[in-house]
N, C-alpha and C positions, 0 to 999 in steps of 0.2 A: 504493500500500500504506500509506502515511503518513496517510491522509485514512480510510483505513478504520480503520487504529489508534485515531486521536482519537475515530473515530465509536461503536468501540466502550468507548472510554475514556467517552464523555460516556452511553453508556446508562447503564453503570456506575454513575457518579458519579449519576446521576437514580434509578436502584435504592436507593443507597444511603441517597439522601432518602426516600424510599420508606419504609425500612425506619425509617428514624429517627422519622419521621411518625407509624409505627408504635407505635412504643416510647411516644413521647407519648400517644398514642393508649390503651394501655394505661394507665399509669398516669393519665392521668387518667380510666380508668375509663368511656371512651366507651362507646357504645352498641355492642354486638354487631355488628347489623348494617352499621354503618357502619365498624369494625374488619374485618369478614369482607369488606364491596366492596374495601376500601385491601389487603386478602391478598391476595386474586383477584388484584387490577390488581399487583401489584406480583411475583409469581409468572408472572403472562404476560412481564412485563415481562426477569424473567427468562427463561425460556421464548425468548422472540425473540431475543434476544440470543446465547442458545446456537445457538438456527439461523443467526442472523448471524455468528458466527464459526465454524461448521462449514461455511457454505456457500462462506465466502470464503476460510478456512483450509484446505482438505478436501486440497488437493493437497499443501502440507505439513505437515500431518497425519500424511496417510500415508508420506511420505519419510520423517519424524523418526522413526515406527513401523517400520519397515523398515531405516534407517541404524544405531539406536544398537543398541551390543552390549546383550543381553537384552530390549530391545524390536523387539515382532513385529508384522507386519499382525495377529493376532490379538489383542497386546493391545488394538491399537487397536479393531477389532470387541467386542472386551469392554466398553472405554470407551463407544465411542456408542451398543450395547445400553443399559449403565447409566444414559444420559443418558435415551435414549430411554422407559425406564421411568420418568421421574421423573412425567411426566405422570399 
């Protein structure tokens, strides 16, 4: 479980350059479409990431949506509808 933490800490931290990239990106007023590749890639990038921690979190997931007072398996189906819409 430790190793998939890191794994999921190091996409993070690669998103996060991503986004910074971004931001350069903008203000120096780059070209559109080379702006609009670095969105895409960095929008999958999240995107995976979120299936990466759903698929290896899924079972505590659902406990913590089930265990805590006022959280439900239905919240939880709300949430990963929401996620699943982001696409």
């Amino acid at each position: 479980m430790k190793q998939h933490r890191k794994n999921i800490f190091n996409r993070l931290r690669r998103i996060e350059g991503q986004i910074q990239g971004l931001q350069r990106m903008v203000e120096r007023e780059a070209p559109c479409v080379e702006i609009l590749v670095q969105l895409a890639a960095a929008t999958s990038a999240l995107k995976n990431t979120g299936n990466a921690i759903i698929q290896n979190y899924l079972m505590r997931c659902i406990d913590e949506a089930s265990d805590e007072p006022g959280n439900t398996m239905d919240d939880f189906q709300k949430a990963l509808t929401r996620y699943i819409g982001m696409s």
